[in-house]
N, C-alpha and C positions, 0 to 999 in steps of 0.2 A: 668030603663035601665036594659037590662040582656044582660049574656054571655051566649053563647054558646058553649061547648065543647063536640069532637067529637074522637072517640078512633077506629080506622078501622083496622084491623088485616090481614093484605096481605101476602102472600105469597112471595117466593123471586121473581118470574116474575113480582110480582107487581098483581098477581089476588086476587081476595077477599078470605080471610080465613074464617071468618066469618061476617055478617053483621054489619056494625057501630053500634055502638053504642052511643047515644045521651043524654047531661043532658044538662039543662038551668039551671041557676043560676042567682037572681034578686042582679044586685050590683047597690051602691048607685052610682046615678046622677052625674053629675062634678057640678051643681049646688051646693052639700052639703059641695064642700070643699070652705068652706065661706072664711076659714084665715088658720091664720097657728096655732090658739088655738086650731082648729078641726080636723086639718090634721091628727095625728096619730092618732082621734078616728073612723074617716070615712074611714081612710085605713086600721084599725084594721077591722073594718066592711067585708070590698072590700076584702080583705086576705083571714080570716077565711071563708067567705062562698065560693070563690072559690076553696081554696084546699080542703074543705068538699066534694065539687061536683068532683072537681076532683078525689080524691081517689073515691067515688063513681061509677065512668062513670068508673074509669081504674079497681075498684073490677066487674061491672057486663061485662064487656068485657072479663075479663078472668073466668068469671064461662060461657060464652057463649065459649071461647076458649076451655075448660078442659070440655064440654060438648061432642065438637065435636072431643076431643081427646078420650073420654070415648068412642064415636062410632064408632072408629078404634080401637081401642085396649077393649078387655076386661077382664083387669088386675085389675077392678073395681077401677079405675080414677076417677070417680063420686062419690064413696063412699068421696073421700075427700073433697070433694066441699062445701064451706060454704056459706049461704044464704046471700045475698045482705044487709046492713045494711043503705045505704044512705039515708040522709033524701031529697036531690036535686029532682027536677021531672026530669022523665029519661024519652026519647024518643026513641024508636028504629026503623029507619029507611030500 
């Protein structure tokens, strides 16, 4: 089973700011919550890797955000920027 999360940066009219941005994340089956001896180890599971993806998907959305702020302004915006560290596969659409 996987999630999919999507992080899209609009504008106030609602237009695109910059391109979504996409991660999948593989979380365990509903088959694996066998009982309730497994419960909190298959939801520890299901937790931990989507807020990993999450902060992932929400860190390369905003170095794509602070890209396109760097190309409007050059106050060297970009010099701050730090490289992506998620281990999620990211898709960008």
């Amino acid at each position: 089973m996987k999630m999919r999360i999507t992080v899209t940066i609009e504008n106030e009219d609602e237009s695109v700011f910059t391109e979504p941005t996409t991660t999948e994340v593989s979380i365990p089956g509903v088959e694996a919550f066998t009982g309730p001896q497994v419960f909190d180890q298959i939801f520890n599971q299901y937790e931990r890797g989507v807020l990993e993806a999450r902060n992932g998907v929400v860190e390369e959305a905003t170095e794509k955000y602070l890209s396109e702020v760097a190309k409007k302004s050059p106050s060297g915006v970009g010099r701050a920027r730090r490289e992506p560290q998620g281990k999620a596969k990211r898709l960008s659409h």
